[in-house]
Backbone as JSON, one array per atom type, in Angstrom:
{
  "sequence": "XXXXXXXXXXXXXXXXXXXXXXXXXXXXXXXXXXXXXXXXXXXXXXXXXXXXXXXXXXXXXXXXXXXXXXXXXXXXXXXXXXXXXXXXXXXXXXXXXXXXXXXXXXXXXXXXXXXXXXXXXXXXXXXXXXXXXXXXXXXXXXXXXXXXXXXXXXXXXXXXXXXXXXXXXXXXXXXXXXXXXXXX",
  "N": [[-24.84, -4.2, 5.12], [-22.02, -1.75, 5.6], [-21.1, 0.99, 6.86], [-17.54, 2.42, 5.87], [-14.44, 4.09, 6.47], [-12.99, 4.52, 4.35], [-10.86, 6.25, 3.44], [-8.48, 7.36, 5.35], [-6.48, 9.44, 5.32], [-7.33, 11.24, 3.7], [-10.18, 11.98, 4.6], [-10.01, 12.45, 7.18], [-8.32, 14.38, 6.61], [-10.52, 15.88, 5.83], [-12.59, 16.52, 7.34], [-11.4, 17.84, 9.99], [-10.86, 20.12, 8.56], [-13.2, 20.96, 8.22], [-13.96, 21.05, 10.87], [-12.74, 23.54, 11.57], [-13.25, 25.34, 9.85], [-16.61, 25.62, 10.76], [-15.76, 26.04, 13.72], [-14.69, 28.59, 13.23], [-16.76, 30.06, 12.85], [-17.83, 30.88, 15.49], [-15.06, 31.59, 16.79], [-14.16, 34.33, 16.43], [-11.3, 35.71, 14.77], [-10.12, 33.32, 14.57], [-9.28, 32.26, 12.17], [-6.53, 33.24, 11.44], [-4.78, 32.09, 11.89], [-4.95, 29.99, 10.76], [-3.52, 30.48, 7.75], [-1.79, 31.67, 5.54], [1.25, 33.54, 5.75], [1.82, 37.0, 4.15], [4.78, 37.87, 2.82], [5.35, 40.25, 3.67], [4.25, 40.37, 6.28], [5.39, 38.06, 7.49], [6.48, 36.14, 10.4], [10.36, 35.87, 10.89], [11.07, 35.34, 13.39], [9.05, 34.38, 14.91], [7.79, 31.38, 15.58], [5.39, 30.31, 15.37], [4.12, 31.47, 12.61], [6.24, 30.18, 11.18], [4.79, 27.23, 11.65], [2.63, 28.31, 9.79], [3.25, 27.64, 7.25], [2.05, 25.56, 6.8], [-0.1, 24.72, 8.22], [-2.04, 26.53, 6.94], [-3.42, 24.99, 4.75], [-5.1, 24.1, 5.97], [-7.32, 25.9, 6.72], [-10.1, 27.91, 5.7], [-12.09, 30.6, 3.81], [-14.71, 30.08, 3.78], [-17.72, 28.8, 3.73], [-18.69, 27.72, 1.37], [-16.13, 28.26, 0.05], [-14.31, 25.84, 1.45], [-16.32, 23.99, 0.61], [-15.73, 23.87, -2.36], [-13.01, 23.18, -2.72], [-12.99, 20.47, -1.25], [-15.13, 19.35, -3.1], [-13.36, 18.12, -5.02], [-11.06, 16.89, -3.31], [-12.37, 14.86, -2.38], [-13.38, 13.6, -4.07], [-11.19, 12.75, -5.9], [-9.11, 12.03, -3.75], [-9.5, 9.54, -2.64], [-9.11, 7.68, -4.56], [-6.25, 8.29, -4.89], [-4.96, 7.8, -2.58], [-5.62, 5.06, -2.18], [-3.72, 4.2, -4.07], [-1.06, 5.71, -4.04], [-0.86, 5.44, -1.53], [-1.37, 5.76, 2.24], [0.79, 6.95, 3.82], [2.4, 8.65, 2.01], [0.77, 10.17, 0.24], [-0.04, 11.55, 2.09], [2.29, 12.86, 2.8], [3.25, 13.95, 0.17], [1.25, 15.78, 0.13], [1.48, 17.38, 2.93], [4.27, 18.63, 1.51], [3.44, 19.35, -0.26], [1.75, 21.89, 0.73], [3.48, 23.14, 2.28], [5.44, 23.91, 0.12], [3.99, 26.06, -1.47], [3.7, 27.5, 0.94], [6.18, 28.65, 1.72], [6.8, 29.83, -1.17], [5.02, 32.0, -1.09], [5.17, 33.4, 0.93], [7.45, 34.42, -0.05], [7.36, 36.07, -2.61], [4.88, 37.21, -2.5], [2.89, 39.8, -1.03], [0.47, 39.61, 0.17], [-2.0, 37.0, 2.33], [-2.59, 33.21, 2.61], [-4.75, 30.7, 1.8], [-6.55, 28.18, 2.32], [-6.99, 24.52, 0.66], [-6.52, 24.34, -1.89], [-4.25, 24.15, -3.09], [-3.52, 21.65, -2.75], [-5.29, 20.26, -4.15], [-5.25, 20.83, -6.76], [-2.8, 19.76, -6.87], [-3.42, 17.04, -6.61], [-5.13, 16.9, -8.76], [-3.12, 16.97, -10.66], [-1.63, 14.85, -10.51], [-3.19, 12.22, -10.33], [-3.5, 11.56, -13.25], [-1.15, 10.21, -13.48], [-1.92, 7.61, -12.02], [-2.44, 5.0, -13.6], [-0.41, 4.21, -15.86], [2.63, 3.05, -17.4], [5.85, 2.87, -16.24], [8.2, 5.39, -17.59], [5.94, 6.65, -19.36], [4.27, 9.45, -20.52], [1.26, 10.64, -19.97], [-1.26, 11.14, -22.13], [-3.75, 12.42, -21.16], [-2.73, 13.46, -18.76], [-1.43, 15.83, -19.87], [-3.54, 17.05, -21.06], [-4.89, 18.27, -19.04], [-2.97, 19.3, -17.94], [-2.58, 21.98, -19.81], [-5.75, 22.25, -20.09], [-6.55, 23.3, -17.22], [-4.29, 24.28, -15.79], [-3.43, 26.7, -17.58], [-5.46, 27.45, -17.91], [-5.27, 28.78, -15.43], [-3.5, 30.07, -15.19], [-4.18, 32.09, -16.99], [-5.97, 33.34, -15.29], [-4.69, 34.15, -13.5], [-3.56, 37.02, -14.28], [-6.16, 38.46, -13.82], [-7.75, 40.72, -11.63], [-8.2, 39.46, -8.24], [-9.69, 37.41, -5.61], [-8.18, 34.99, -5.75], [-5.72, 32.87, -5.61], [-3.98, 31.93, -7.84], [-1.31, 31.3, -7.88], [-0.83, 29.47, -6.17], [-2.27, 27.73, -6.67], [-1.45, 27.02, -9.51], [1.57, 26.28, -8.56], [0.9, 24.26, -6.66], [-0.24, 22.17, -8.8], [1.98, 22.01, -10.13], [3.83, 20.47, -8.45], [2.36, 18.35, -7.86], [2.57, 17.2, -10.71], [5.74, 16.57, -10.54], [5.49, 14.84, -8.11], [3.98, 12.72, -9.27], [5.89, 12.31, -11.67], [7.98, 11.59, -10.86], [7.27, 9.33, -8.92], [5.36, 7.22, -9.84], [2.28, 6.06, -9.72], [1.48, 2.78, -7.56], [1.32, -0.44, -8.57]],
  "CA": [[-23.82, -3.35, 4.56], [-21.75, -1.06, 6.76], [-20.17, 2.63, 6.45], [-16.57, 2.5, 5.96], [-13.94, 4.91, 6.57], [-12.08, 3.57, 3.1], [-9.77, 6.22, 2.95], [-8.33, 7.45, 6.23], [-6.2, 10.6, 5.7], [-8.16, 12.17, 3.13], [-11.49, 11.81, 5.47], [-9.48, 13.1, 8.54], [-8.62, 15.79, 6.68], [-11.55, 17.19, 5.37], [-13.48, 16.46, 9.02], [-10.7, 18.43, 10.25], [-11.0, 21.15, 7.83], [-14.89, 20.95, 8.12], [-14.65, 21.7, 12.24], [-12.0, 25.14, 11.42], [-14.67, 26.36, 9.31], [-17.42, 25.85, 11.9], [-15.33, 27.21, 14.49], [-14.3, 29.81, 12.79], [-17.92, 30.98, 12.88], [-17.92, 30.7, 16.33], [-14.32, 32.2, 17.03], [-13.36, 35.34, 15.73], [-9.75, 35.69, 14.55], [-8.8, 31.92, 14.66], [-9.03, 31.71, 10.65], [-5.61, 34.02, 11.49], [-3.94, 30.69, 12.69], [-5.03, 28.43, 9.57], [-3.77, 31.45, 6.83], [0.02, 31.82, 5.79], [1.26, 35.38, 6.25], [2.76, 37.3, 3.25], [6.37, 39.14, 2.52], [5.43, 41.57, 4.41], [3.63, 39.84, 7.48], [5.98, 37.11, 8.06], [7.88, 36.98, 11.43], [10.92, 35.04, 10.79], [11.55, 35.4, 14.39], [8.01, 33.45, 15.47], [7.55, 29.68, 15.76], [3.85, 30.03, 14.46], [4.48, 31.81, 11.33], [6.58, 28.66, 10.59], [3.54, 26.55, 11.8], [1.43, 28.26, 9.0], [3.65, 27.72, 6.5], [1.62, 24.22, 6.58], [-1.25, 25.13, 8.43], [-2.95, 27.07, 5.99], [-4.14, 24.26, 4.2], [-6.33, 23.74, 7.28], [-8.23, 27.16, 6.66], [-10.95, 28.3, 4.4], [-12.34, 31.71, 3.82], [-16.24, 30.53, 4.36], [-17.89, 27.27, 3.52], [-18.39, 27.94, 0.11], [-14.29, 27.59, -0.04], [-14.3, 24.56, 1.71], [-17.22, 23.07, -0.16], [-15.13, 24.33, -3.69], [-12.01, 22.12, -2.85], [-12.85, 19.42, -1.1], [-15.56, 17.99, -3.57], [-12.29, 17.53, -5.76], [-10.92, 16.44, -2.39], [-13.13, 13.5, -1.88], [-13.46, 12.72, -5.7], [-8.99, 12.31, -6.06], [-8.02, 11.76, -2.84], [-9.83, 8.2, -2.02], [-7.99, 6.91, -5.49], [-5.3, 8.26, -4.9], [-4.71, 6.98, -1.21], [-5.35, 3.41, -2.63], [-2.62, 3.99, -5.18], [0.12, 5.93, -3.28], [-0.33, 4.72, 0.48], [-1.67, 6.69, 3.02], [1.88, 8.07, 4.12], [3.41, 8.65, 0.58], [-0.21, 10.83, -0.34], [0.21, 12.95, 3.18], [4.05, 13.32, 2.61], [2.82, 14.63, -0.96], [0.4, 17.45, 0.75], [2.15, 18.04, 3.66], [5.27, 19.14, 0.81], [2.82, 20.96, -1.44], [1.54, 22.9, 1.52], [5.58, 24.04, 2.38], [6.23, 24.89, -1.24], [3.2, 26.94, -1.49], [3.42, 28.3, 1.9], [7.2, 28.99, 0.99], [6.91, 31.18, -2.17], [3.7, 32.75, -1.26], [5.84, 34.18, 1.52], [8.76, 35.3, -0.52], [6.93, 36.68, -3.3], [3.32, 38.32, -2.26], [2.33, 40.88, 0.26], [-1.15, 38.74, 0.61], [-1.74, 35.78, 2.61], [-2.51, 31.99, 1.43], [-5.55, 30.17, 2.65], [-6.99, 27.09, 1.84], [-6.21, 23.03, 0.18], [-6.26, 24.84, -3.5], [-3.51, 23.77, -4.17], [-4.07, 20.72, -2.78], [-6.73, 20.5, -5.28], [-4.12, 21.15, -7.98], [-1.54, 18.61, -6.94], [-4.34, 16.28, -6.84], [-5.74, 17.08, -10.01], [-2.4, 16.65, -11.81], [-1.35, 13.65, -10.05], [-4.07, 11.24, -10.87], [-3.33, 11.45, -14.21], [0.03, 9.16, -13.42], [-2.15, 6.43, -11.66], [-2.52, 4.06, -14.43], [0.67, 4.6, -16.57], [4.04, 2.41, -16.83], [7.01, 4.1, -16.05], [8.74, 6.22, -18.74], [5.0, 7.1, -20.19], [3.77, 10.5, -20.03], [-0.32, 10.29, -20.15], [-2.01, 12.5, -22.97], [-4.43, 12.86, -20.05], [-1.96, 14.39, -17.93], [-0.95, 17.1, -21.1], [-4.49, 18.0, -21.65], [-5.0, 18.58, -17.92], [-1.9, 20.97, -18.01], [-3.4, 22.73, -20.78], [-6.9, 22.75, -19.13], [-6.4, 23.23, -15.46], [-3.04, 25.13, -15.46], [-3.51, 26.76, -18.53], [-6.84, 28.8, -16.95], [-4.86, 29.52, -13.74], [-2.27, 31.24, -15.63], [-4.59, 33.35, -17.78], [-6.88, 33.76, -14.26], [-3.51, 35.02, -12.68], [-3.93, 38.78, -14.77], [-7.29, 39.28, -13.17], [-8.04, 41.32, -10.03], [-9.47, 38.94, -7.4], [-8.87, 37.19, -3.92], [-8.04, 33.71, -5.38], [-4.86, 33.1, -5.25], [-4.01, 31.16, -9.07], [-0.07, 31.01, -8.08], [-1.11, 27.95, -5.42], [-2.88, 26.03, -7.98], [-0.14, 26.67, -10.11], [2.43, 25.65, -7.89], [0.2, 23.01, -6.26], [-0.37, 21.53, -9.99], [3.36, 21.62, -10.52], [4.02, 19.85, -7.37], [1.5, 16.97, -8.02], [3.2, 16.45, -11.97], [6.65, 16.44, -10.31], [5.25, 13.52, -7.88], [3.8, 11.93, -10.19], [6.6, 11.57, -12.88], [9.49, 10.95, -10.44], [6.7, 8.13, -8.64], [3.9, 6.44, -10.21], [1.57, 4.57, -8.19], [1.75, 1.2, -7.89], [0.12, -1.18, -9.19]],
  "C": [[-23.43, -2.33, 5.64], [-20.8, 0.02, 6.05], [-18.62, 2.42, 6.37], [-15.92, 3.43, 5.7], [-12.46, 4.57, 6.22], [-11.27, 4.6, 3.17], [-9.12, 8.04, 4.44], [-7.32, 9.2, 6.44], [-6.76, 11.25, 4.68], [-9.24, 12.5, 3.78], [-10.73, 12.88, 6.71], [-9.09, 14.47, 8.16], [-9.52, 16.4, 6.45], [-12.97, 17.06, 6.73], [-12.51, 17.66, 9.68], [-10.24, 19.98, 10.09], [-12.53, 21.88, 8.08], [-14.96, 21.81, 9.96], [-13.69, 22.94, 12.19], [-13.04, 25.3, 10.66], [-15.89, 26.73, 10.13], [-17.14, 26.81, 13.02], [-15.11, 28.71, 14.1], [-15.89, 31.19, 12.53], [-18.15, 32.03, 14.42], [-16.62, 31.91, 17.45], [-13.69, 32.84, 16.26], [-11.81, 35.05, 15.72], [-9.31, 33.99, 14.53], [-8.55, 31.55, 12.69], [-7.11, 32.1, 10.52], [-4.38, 32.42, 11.57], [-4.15, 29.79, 11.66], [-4.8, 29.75, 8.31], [-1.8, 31.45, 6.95], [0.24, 33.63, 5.3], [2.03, 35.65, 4.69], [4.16, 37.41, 3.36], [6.17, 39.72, 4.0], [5.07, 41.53, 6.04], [4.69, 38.92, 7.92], [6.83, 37.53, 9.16], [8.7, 36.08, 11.23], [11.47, 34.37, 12.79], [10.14, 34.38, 15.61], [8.26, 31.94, 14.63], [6.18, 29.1, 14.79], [3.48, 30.53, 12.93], [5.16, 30.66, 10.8], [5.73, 27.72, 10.09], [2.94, 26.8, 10.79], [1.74, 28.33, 7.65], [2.96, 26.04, 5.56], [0.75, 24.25, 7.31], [-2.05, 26.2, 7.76], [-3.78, 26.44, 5.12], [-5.65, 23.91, 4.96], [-7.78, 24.72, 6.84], [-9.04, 27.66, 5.98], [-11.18, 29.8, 4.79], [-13.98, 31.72, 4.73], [-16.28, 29.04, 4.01], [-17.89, 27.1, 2.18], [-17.07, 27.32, -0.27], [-14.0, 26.84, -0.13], [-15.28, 23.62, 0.77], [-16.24, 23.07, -2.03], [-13.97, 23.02, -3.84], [-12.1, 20.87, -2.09], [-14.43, 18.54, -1.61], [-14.58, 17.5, -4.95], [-11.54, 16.87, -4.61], [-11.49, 14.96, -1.97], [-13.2, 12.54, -2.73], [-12.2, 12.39, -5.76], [-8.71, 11.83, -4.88], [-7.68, 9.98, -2.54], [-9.1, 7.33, -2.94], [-6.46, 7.02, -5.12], [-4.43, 7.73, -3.24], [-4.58, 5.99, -1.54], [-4.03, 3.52, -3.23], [-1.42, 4.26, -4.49], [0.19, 5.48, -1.91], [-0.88, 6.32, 1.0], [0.01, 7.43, 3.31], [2.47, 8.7, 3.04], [2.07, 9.99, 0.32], [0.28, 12.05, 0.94], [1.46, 13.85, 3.19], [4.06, 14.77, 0.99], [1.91, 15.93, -0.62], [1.04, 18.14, 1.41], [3.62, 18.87, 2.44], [4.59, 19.9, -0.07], [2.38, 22.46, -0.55], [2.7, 23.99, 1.57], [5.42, 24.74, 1.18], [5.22, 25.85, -1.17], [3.5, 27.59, -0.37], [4.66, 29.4, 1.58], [7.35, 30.19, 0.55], [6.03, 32.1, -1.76], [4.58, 34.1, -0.02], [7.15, 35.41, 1.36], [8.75, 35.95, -1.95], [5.82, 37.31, -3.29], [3.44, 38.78, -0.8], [0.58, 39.79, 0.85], [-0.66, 37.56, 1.06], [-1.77, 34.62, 2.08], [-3.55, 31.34, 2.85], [-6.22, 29.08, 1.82], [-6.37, 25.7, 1.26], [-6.57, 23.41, -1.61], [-5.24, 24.46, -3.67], [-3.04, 22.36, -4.12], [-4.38, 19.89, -3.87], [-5.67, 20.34, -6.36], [-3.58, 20.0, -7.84], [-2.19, 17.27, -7.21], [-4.66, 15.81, -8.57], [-4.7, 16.33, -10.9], [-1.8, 14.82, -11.8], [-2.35, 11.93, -10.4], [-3.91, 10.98, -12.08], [-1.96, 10.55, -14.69], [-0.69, 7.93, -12.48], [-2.21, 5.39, -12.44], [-1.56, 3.67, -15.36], [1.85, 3.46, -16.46], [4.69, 3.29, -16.75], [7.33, 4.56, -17.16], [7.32, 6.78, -19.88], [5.03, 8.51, -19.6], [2.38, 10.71, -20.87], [-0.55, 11.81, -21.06], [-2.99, 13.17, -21.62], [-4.14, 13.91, -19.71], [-1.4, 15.68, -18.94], [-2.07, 17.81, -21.11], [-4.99, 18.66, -20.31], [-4.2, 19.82, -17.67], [-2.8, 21.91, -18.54], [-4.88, 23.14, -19.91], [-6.94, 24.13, -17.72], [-5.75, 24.61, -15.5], [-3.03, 26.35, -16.24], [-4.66, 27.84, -18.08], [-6.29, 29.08, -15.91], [-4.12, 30.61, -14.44], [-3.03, 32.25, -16.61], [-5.62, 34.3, -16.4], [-6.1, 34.79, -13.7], [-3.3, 36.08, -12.99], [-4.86, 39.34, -14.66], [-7.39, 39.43, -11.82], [-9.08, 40.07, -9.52], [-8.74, 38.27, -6.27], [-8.7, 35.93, -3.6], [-6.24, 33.64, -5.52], [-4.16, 31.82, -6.31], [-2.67, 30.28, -8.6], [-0.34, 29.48, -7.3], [-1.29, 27.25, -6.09], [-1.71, 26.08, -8.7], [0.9, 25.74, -9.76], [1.85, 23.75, -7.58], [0.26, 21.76, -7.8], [1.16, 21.05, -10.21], [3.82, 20.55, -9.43], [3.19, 18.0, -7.77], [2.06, 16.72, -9.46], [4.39, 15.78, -11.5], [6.35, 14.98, -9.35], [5.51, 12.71, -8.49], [4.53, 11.35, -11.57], [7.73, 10.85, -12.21], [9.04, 9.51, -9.97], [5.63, 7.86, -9.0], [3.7, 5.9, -9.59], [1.95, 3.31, -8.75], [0.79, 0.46, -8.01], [-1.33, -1.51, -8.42]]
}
């Protein structure tokens, strides 16, 4: 029996993710470079502020962080790679990253760090793998409810997670998932 490396951009990212956390032990300030800037921070006039409008997913706070979202990361992604295609799943992050990076910029003073919402888009998205077209999965309702449903009551307490991502992120992965269901 032999190791396989079954599901190729979910793995790459969270190896990828795994050595910015390390480093980041290592080199002060580089978390600065995987973190999307607020309102108030953004330079519209830099190149790399752009950059981290989709490099923030890269970034964690500590390992903890990283360990938080990518063992939903490892558990969704490898299905959902089979189902959507490796480019169709990255196209789907890489665009949740943007939107999140996006608003987070044009509505909070705080930054945006981490694949939370990721995590989210994930979450909601799996719940259209098995489905014909024109269904909409009880699954996927009670998941809203669940999931989304605790972000948005989380989102009126003081703290330094950052609910609107998952939110968004969650919304992002339904909207996938109703306009494309996987395939068979």
């Amino acid at each position: 029996m032999k190791v396989k490396y079954n599901a190729p951009v979910v793995l790459t990212f969270t190896l990828t993710c795994l050595i910015i956390v390390i480093l980041s032990f290592f080199i002060p300030g580089i978390q600065v470079l995987f973190s999307c800037p607020g309102r108030t921070t953004f330079d519209s006039s830099s190149i790399l502020d752009y950059l981290r409008l989709f490099l923030h997913i890269f970034g964690h706070a500590d390992l903890n962080h990283f360990l938080s979202n990518f063992a939903f990361i490892l558990l969704l992604g490898p299905i959902l790679e089979a189902s959507y295609g490796k480019g169709l799943l990255m196209l789907m992050g890489m665009t949740t990253a943007l939107v999140t990076g996006i608003l987070n910029v044009l509505l909070f003073n705080t930054g945006l760090m981490g694949a939370s919402g990721i995590v989210f888009m994930m979450i909601l998205l799996i719940s259209f793998t098995n489905i014909s077209k024109g269904e909409i999965p009880l699954t996927f309702i009670l998941i809203v409810v669940i999931y989304l449903g605790r972000e948005i009551v989380n989102a009126f307490q003081t703290n330094s997670v950052s609910e609107f991502a998952h939110i968004i992120g969650g919304i992002c992965g339904s909207i996938f998932g109703y306009l494309r269901p996987a395939k068979s």
